[in-house]
C-alpha positions, 0 to 999 in steps of 0.5 A: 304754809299751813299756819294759813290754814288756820289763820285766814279762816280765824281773820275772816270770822274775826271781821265778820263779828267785827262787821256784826258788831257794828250792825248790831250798833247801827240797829240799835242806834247808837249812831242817831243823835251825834249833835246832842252828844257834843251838846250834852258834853258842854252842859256845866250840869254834868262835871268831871268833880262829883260833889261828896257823898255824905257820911250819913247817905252811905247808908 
């Protein structure tokens, strides 16, 4: 029983960072352009193959 003294002051402060995280994220807006994201995930201009660096470009 005294482990409960420890572990329900730990899980509350674990939720209320959870739950600060996530409104620092909605105040941030994170969440305001959901339809553009599935949009700019099918544009053939961004691949998952980059094309190769040039030797003479690494500098």
């Amino acid at each position: 029983m005294e482990v409960l003294a420890i572990l329900i002051p730990v899980s509350l402060f674990l939720g209320f960072m959870g739950l600060a995280a996530f409104i620092w994220s909605l105040r941030k807006g994170q969440y305001d352009d959901p339809a553009g994201d599935s949009q700019r995930i099918l544009d053939p201009r961004y691949d998952d193959k980059p094309k190769p660096v040039e030797d003479d470009q690494r500098g």
